[in-house]
C-alpha positions as CSV (number, residue, x, y, z in Angstrom):
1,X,68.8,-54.6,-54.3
2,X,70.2,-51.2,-53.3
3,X,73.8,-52.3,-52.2
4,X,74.2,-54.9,-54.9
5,X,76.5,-54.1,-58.0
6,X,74.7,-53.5,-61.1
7,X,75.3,-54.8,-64.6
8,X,73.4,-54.6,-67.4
9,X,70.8,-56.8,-66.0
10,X,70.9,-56.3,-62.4
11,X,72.9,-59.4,-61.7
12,X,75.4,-60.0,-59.9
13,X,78.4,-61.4,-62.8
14,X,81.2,-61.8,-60.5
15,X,79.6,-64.3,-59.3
16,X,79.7,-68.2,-60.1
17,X,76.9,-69.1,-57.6
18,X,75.8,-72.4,-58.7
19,X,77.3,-74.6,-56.0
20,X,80.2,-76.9,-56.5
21,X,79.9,-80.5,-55.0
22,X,82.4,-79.2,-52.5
23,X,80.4,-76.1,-51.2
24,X,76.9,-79.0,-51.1
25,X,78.7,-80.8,-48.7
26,X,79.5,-78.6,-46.0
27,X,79.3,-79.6,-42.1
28,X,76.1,-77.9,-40.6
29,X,77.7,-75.9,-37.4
30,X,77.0,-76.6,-34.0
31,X,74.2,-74.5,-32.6
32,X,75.0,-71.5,-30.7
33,X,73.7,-71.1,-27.2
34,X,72.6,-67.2,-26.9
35,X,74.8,-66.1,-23.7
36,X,73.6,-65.3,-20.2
37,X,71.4,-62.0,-19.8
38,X,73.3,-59.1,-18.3
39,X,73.7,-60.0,-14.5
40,X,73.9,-57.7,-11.8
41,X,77.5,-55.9,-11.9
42,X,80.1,-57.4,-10.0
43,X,77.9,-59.9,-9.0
44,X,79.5,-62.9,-7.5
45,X,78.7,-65.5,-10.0
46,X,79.9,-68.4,-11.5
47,X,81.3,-67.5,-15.3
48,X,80.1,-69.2,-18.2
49,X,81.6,-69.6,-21.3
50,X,80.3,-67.2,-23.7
51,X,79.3,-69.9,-26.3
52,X,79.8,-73.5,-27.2
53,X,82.9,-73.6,-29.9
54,X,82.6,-73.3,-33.4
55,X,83.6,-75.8,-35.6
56,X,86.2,-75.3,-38.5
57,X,83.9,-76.1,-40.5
58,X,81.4,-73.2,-39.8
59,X,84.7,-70.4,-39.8
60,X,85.1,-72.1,-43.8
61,X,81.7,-71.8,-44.8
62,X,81.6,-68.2,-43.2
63,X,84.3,-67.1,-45.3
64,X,83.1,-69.0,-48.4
65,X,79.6,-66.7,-47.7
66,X,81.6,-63.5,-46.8
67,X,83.7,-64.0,-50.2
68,X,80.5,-64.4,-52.1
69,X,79.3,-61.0,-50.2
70,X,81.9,-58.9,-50.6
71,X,81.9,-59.8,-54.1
72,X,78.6,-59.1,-54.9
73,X,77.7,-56.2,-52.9
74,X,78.8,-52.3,-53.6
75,X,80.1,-51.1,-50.4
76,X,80.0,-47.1,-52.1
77,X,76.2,-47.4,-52.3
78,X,76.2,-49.9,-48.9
79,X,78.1,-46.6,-47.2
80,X,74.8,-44.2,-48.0
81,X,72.4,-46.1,-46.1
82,X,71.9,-45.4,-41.7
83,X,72.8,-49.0,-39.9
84,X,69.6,-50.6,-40.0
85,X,69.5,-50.5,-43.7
86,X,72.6,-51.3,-44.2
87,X,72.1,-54.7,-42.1
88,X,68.9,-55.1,-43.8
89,X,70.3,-54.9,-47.2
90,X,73.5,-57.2,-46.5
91,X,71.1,-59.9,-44.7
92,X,69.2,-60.0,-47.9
93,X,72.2,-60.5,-50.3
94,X,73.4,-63.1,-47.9
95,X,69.7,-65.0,-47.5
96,X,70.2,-65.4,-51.3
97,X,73.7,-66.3,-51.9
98,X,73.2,-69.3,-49.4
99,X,70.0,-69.9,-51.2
100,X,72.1,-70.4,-54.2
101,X,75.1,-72.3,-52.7
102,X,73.3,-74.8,-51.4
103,X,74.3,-75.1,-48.0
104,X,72.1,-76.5,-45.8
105,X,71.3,-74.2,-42.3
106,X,68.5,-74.5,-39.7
107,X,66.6,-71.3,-38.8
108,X,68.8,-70.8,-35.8
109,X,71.7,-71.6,-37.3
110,X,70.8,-69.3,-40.1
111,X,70.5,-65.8,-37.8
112,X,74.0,-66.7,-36.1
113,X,75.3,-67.0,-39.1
114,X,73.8,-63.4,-40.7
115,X,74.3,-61.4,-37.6
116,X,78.2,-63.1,-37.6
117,X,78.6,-61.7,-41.2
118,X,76.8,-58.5,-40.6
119,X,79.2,-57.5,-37.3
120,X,81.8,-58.2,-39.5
121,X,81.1,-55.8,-42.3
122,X,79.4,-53.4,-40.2
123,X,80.5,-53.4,-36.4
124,X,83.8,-55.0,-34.2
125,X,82.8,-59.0,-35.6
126,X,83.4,-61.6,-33.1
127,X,83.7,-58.5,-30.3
128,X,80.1,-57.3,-30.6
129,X,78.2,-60.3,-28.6
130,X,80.8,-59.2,-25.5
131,X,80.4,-55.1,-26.1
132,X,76.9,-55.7,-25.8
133,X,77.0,-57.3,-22.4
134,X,77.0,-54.8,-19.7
135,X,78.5,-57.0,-16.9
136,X,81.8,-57.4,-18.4
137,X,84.5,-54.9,-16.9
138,X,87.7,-56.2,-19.8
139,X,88.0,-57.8,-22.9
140,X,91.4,-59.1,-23.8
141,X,92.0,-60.4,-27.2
142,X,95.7,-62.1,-27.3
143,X,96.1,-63.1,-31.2
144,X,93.0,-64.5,-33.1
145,X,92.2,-67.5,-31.4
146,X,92.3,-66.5,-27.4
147,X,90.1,-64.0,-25.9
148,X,89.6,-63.2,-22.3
149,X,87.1,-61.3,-20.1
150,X,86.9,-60.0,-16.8
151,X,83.5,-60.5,-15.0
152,X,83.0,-60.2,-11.0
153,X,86.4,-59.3,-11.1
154,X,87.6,-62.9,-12.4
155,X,89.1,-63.2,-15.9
156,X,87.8,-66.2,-17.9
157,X,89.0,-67.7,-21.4
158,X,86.1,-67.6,-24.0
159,X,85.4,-69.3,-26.8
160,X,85.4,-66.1,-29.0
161,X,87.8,-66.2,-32.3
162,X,88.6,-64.2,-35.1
163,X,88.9,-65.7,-38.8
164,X,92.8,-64.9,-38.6
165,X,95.3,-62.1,-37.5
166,X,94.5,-60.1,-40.3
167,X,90.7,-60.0,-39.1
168,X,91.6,-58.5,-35.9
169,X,94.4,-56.3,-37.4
170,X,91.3,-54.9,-39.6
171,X,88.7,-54.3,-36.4
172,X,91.7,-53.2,-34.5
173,X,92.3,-50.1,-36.9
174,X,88.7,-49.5,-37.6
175,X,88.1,-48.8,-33.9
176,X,91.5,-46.8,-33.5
177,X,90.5,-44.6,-36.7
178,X,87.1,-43.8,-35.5
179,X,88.9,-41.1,-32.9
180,X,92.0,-39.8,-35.7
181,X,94.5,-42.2,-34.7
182,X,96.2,-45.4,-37.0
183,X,97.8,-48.7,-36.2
184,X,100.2,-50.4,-38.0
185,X,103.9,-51.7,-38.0
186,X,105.7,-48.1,-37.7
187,X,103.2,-47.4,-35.1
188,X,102.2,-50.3,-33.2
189,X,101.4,-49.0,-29.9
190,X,97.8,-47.3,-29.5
191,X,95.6,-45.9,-27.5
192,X,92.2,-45.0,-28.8
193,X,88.3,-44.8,-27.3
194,X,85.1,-46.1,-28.1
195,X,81.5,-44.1,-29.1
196,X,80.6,-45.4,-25.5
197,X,84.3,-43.9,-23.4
198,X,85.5,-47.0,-23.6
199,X,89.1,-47.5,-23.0
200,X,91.5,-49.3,-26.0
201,X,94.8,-50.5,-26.3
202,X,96.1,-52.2,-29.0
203,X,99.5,-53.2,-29.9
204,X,100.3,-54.8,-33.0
205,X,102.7,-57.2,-34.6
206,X,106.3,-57.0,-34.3
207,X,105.9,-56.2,-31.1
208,X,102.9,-58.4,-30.4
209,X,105.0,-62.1,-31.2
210,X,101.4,-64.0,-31.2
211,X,99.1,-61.1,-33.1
212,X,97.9,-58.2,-32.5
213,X,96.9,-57.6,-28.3
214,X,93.3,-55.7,-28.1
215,X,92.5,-54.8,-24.5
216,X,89.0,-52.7,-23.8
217,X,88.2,-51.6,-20.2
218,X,84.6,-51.6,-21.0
219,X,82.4,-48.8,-19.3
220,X,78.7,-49.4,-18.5
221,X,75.8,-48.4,-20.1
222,X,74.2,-46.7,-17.0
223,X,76.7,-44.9,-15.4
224,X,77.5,-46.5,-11.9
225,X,77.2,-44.0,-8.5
226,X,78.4,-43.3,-5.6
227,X,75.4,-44.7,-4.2
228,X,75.4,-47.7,-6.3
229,X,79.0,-49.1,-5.2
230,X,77.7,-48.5,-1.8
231,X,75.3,-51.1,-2.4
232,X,78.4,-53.0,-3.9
233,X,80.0,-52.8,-0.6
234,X,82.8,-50.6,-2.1
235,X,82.5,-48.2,0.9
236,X,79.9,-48.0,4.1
237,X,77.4,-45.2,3.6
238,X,78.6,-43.0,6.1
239,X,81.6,-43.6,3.9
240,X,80.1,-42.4,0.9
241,X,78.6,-39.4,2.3
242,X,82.0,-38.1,3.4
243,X,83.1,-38.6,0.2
244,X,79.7,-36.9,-1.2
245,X,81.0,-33.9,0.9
246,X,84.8,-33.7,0.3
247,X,83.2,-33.0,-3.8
248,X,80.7,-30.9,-3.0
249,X,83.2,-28.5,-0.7
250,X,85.8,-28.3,-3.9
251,X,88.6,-30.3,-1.9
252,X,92.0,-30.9,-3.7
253,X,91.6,-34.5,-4.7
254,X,93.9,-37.5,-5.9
255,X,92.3,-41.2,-5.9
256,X,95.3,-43.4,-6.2
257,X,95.1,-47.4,-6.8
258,X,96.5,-50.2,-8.8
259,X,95.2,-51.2,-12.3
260,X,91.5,-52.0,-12.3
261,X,90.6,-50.7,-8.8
262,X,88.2,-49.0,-10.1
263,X,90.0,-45.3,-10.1
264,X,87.8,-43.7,-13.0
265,X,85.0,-45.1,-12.3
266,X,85.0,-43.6,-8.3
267,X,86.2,-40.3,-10.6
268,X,83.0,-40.0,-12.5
269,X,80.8,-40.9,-9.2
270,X,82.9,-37.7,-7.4
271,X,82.3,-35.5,-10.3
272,X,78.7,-36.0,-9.8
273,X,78.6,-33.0,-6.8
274,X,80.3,-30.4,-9.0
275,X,78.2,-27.5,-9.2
276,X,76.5,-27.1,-12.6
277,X,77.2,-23.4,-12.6
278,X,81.0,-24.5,-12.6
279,X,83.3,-24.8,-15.5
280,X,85.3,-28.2,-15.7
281,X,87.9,-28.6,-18.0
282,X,88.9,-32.3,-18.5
283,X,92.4,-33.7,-19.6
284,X,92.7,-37.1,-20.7
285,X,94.9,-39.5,-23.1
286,X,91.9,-41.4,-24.0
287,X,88.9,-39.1,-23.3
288,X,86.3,-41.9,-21.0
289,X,85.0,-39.1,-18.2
290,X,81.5,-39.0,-18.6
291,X,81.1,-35.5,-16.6
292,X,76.9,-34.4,-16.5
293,X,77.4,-31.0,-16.2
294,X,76.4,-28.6,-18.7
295,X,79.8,-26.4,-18.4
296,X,82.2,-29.1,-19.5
297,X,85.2,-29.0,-21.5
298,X,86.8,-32.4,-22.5
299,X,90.6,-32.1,-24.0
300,X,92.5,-34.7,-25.3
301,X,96.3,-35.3,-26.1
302,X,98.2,-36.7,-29.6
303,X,100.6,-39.1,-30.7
304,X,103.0,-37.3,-33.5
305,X,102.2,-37.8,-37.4
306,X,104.0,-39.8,-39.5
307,X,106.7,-37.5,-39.6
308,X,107.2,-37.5,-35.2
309,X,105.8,-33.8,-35.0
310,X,102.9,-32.4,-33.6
311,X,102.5,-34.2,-30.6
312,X,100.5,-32.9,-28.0
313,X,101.0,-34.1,-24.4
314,X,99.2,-34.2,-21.0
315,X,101.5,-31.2,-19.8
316,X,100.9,-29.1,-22.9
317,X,96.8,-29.7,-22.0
318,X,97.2,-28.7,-18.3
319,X,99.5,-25.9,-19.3
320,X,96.6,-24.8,-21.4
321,X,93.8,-24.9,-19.3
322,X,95.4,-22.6,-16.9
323,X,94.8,-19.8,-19.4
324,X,90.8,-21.1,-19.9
325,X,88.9,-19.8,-17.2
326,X,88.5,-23.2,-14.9
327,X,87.1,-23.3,-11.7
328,X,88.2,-27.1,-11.5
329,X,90.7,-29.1,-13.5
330,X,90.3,-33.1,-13.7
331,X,93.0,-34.9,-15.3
332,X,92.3,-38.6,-15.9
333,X,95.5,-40.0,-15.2
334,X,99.0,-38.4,-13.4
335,X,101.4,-40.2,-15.2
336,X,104.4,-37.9,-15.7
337,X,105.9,-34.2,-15.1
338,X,101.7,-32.9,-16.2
339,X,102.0,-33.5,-12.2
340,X,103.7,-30.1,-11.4
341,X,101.5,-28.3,-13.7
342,X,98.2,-29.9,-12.4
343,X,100.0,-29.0,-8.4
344,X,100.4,-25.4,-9.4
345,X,97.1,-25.6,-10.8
346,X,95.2,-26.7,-7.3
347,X,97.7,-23.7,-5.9
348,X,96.0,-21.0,-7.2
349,X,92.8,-20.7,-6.9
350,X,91.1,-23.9,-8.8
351,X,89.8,-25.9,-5.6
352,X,88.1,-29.0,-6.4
353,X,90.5,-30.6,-9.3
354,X,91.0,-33.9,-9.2
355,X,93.3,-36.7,-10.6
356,X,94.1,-40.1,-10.6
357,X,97.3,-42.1,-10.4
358,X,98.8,-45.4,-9.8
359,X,99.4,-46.2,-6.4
360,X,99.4,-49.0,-3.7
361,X,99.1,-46.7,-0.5
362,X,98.7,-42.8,-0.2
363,X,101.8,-42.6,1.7
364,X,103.4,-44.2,-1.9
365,X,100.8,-41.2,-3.8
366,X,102.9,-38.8,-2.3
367,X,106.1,-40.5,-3.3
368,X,105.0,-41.1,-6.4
369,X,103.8,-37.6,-7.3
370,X,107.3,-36.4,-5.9
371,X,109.2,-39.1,-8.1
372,X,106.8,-38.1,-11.3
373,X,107.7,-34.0,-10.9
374,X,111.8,-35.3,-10.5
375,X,111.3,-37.3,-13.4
376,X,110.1,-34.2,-15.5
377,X,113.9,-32.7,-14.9
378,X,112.7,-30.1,-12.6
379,X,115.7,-29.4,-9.9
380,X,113.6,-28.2,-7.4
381,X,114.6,-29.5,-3.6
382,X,113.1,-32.3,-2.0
383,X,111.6,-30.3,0.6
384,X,110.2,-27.7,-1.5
385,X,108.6,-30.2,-3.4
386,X,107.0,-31.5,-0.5
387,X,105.5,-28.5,0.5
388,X,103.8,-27.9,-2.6
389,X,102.4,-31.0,-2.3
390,X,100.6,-30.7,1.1
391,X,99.7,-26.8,0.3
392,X,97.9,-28.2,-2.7
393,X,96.4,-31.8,-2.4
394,X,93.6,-31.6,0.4
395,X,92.5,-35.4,0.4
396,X,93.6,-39.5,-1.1
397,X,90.7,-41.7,-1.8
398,X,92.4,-45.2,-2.1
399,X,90.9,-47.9,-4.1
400,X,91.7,-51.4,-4.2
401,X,90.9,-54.7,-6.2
402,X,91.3,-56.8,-3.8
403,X,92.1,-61.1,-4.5
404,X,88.5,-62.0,-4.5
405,X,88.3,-59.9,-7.6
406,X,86.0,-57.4,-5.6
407,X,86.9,-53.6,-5.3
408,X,87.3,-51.6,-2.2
409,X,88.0,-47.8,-0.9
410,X,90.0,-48.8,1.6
411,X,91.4,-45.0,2.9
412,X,90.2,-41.9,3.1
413,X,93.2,-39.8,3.6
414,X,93.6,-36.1,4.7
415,X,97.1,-34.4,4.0
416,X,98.0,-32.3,7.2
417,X,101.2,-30.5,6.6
418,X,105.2,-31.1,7.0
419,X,107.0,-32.0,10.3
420,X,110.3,-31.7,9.4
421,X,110.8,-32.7,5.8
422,X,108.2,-35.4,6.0
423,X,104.8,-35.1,4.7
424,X,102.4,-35.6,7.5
425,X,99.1,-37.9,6.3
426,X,95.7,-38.6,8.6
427,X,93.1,-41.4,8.0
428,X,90.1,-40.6,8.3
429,X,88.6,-44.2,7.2
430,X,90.3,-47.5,6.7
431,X,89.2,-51.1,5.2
432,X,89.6,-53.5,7.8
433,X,89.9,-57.2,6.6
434,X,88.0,-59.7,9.1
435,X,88.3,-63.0,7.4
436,X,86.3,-64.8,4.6
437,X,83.1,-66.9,3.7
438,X,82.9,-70.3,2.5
439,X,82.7,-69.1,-1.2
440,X,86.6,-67.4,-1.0
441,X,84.6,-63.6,-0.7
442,X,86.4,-61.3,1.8
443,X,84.4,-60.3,4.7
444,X,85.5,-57.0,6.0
445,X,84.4,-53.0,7.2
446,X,85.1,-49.5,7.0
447,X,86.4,-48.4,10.0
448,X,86.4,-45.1,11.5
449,X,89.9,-43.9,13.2
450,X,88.3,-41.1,15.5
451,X,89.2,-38.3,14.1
452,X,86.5,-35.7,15.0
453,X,87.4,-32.8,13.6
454,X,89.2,-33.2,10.0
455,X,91.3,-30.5,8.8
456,X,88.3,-29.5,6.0
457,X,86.2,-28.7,8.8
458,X,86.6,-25.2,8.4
459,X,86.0,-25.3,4.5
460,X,83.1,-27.9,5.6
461,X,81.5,-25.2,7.4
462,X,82.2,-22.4,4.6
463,X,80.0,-24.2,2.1
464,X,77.4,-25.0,4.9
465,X,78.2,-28.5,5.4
466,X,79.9,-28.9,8.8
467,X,76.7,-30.6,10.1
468,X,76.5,-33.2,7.8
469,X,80.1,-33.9,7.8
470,X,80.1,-34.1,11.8
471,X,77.1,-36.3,11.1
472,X,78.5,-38.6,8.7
473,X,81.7,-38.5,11.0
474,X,80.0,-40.1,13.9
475,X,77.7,-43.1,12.1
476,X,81.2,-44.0,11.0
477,X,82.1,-44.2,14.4
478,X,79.3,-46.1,15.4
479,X,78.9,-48.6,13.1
480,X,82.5,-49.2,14.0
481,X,82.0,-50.0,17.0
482,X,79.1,-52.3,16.5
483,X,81.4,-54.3,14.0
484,X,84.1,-54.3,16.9
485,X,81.3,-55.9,19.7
């Protein structure tokens, strides 16, 4: 075979694959249920385990056979051959060491075993099974023997494991040095991506006491919409079509929330009513912005090398872009003084950027946003700051996970102006929470607060849209109203 070693004779010599009485006698494993099909995301559904647990036995005779394999096989000539060959050729060497060992496998039994071996040597092991569902929104690995995911916005313990610490240590830097990036005792904290955008964190041992910690905020395989979390009941549809219109009319945006409200993903549904004749220039720790346009440019910071040098941060990006031609700026996440930068940025002349950042209410966005620029030693006064803020930021979509695991937009929020030195804020739309069902699911609506005339009317009616805004505007209204009789 292709990826086996060669001798003289083709065989495989550091091998002893007659079977000892020991390797004869090993426990058959328990059969592995396949898991449930994708279901509907977000759906509110009862969470199964992910499969029925694994005996000790079947984690020994899996690293008996992966031994045996990683003996007998040459990864130099296994690295030549495309993935489907490569699986093809380690499923054949392992068919025949278990021939020769002796052990004693159903069909089934078999196939687990040989796609278990091959996700090991090829792909993320034990991780592969939940990357490949599409209606799980986190995986949390805590150590080798406890993994978590989050599906319908509820986090269940699965039965995944990992043979030992140094298993996950292994997929853990395999994913991290896919995007330039290590992982290891002088630099245990990391933040890396997957092919697909999604998000990784892993922090290792000694500052993980129990193992390494993997977290992955998985992104789905078809992209989610705006019109798609409508059906989730994320926002009303007159809702959405506001929202539709603040994009499309190249408002100054910030979506604020808590962790896993849902933030990004709203931020790729907005970016969906950029112009494609537009240039976007996207700044990111860990690039997951899946922009469709065709005039995209996607820039991502650095951690310092070995030696603590060449580190390249959020600001340094922002700073940069200013001198590239954008007509609109997205920055993934606000988290430090990048906020000044991305402020001037909305200032002069690049309507329609956009950002996220953590955040319980918009009032506390605007706090936060003047905190973060503090923060970043600039000695500017209060109410100077505060002015740039409402001269710059236009609207603040907040999102919410709310306790029934479910996510909501529950403001729309227009900036207005200063009264004073206080930053004056209008809601346009608010969530309003009316009780719950018999299942523990919030029963609520988006609720219009009157306003008639926003203060983006005018740039509304500059881009042609002031009749679908005043549209939009009053079936809010209405179907307020109904909710209210």
């Amino acid at each position: 075979m292709f990826g086996k070693r060669s001798s003289g004779a083709g065989a495989i010599p550091a091998l002893n694959l007659k079977a000892p009485a020991a390797d004869a006698a090993v426990a058959r494993p328990r059969q592995v249920e396949p898991h449930p099909g994708v279901n509907e995301a977000r759906k509110a559904a009862p969470v199964v385990p992910v499969e029925v647990p694994r005996s000790d036995e079947y984690y020994q005779m899996k690293s008996m056979i992966f031994g045996a394999l990683i003996e007998a096989i040459d990864l130099s000539q296994l690295a030549k051959l495309d993935g489907e060959s490569a699986r093809e050729e380690i499923r054949d060497i392992i068919n025949e060491i278990i021939s020769l060992k002796n052990v004693v496998l159903s069909i089934s039994e078999q196939e687990e075993l040989l796609d278990d071996i091959c996700n090991d040597v090829l792909g993320y092991g034990p991780l592969e099974p939940l990357l490949a569902r599409d209606d799980i929104a986190d995986i949390m690995v805590n150590g080798a023997t406890r993994t978590f995911i989050e599906v319908a916005g509820k986090i269940t313990l699965t039965n995944i494991r990992f043979r030992d610490n140094a298993q996950l240590m292994n997929i853990c830097q395999r994913i991290v040095s896919q995007v330039g990036r290590r992982v290891d005792e002088s630099s245990p904290i990391c933040d890396a991506r997957l092919a697909d955008g999604s998000r990784v964190n892993v922090i290792a041992p000694p500052l993980a006491i129990d193992g390494p910690a993997l977290t992955i905020r998985k992104f789905r395989k078809d992209k989610l919409t705006l019109d798609q979390i409508t059906r989730f009941g994320a926002i009303s549809p007159p809702g959405a079509e506001i929202l539709k219109i603040i994009g499309k009319v190249r408002c100054n945006i910030v979506i604020s929330g808590g962790t896993g409200s849902g933030k990004t993903t709203l931020l790729n549904c907005l970016t969906n009513y950029i112009e494609h004749d537009e240039r976007v220039i996207t700044c990111e720790d860990a690039a997951e912005l899946q922009l469709q346009q065709p005039h995209v440019v996607r820039l991502e910071t650095r951690p310092p090398n070995l030696e603590g040098t060449g580190a390249v941060t959020m600001r340094d990006l922002v700073k940069n872009c200013l001198r590239m031609r954008p007509e609109r700026i997205i920055v993934g996440e606000v988290r430090g003084p990048e906020a000044f930068d991305l402020l001037q940025a909305m200032n002069t002349g690049h309507d329609g950027s956009m950002g996220t950042l953590h955040a319980n209410t918009p009032r506390e966005c605007l706090s936060r946003i003047e905190s973060m620029i503090t923060m970043g030693g600039f000695t500017l006064p209060s109410k100077t700051l505060r002015e740039m803020i409402c001269s710059s930021i236009d609207i603040i979509i907040q999102a919410q996970r709310m306790r029934d695991g479910s996510r909501r937009i529950t403001h729309i929020t227009e900036v207005m102006g200063m009264e004073g030195e206080v930053i004056i804020t209008q809601d346009l739309m608010t969530y309003e929470i009316l009780g719950e069902d018999a299942a523990g699911k919030l029963i609520g609506r988006h609720r219009s607060t009157g306003i008639g005339r926003p203060r983006f009317w005018e740039r509304a009616r500059y881009f042609g849209e002031e009749q679908r805004l005043a549209a939009a505007l009053d079936l809010l209204e209405e179907q307020g109203e109904v909710h209210a009789a």
